[in-house]
C-alpha positions in Angstrom: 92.4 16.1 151.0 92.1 18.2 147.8 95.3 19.7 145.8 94.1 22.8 145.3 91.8 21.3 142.2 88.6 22.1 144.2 89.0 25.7 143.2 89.5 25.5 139.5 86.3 26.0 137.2 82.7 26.6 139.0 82.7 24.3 142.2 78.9 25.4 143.1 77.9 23.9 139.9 80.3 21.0 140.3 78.7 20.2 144.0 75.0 21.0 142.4 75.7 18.0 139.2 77.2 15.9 142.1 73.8 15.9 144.7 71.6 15.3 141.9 73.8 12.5 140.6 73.4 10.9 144.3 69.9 12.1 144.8 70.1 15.0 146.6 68.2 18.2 146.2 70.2 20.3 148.4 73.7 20.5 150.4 71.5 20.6 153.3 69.8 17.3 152.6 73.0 15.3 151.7 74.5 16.7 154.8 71.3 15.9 156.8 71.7 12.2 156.2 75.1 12.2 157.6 74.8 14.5 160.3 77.7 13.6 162.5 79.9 13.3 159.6 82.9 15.9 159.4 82.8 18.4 156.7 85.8 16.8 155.3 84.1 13.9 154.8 81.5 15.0 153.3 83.8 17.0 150.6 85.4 13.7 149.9 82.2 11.9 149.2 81.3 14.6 146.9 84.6 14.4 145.0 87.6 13.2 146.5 90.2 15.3 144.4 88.4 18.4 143.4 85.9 19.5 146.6 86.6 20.8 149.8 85.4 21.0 153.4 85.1 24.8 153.3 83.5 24.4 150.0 80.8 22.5 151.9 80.7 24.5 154.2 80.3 27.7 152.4 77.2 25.9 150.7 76.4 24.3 153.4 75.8 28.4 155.3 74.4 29.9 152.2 71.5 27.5 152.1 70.6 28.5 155.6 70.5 31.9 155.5 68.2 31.8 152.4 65.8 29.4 154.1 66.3 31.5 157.3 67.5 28.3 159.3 71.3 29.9 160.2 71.1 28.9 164.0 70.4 25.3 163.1 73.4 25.8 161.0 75.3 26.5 163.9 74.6 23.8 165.7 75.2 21.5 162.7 78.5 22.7 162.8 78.8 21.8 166.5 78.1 18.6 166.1 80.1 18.3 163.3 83.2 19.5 165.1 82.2 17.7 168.4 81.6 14.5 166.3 85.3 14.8 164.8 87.2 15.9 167.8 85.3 13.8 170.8 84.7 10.5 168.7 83.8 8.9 172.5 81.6 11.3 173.7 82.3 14.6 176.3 85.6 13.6 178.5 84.4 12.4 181.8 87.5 13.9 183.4 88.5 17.6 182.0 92.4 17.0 182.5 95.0 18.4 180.0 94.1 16.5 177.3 90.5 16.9 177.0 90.1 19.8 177.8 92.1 21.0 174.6 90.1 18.6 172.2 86.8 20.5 173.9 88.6 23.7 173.1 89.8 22.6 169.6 86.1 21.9 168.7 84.5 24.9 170.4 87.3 27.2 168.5 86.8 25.4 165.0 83.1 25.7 165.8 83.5 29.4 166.2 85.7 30.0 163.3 83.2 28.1 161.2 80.2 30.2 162.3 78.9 33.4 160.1 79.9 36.8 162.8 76.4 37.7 163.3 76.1 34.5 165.7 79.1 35.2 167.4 77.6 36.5 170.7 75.5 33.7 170.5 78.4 31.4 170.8 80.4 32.8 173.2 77.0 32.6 175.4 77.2 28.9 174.5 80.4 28.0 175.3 80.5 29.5 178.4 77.5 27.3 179.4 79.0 24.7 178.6 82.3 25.5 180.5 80.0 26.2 183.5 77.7 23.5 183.8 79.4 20.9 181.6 77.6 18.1 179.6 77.3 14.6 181.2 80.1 12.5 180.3 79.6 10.2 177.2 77.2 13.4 175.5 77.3 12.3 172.0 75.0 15.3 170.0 73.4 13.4 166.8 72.3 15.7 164.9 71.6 19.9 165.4 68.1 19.1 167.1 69.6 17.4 169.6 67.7 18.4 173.0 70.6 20.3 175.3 71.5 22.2 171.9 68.1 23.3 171.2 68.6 24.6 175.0 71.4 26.5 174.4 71.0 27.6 170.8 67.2 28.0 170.2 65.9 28.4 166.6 65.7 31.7 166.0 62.2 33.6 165.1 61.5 34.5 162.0 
């Protein structure tokens, strides 16, 4: 966690210096190899004391939309939040305390998605409150196959 440092002097050009020093072209690749990795986590790798999550993030959305990839964006950040808040998987039983991590992760997920794929979402999640994932679902990655069913790539 960052003390407010992450903010002070030009943290796009602080991230940029930091990928290329760990051999990264892009956000988008760095976060690619770690694809179940909270953004968080990924902010602290970066620099412990002076990044942040949303900083990641932000980056993280603004190379999507200019390679015109936003919906596998949102999934990313799916699986990021499903990663983080269901470490073991979708609950096999949806009692009280499951079903709030599922809504934690589906509300962080939604907060953390641009407006325009809002719809989109609320389509999603009420999939996935109807017909449920098997217990144990673990997505890997944004291509994973049941995401790709509910949250096709969009045409360009």
């Amino acid at each position: 966690m960052t003390d407010g440092r992450s903010w002070e002097g030009n943290w796009k050009v602080r991230i940029h210096d930091r990928l290329q020093e760990r051999g990264f072209k892009s956000l988008t690749a760095f976060a690619e190899a770690r694809p179940t990795v909270p953004f968080v986590t990924l902010a602290e790798e970066l620099g412990k004391d002076d990044v942040a999550g949303v900083q990641v993030l932000r980056g993280l959305l603004a190379e999507a939309e200019r390679s015109k990839n936003v919906m596998r964006f949102v999934r990313d950040v799916l699986v990021r939040h499903l990663a983080q808040t269901l470490p073991d998987g979708w609950p096999a039983v949806m009692d009280r305390n499951p079903r709030f991590q599922v809504a934690k992760a589906i509300a962080f997920w939604s907060t953390d998605t641009p407006e325009s794929h809002q719809e989109r979402i609320d389509q999603a999640r009420a999939v996935l409150r109807a017909n449920p994932p098997p217990p144990g679902w673990r997505p890997l990655g944004p291509n994973d196959e049941l995401l790709l069913t509910l949250l096709p790539d969009e045409e360009a």
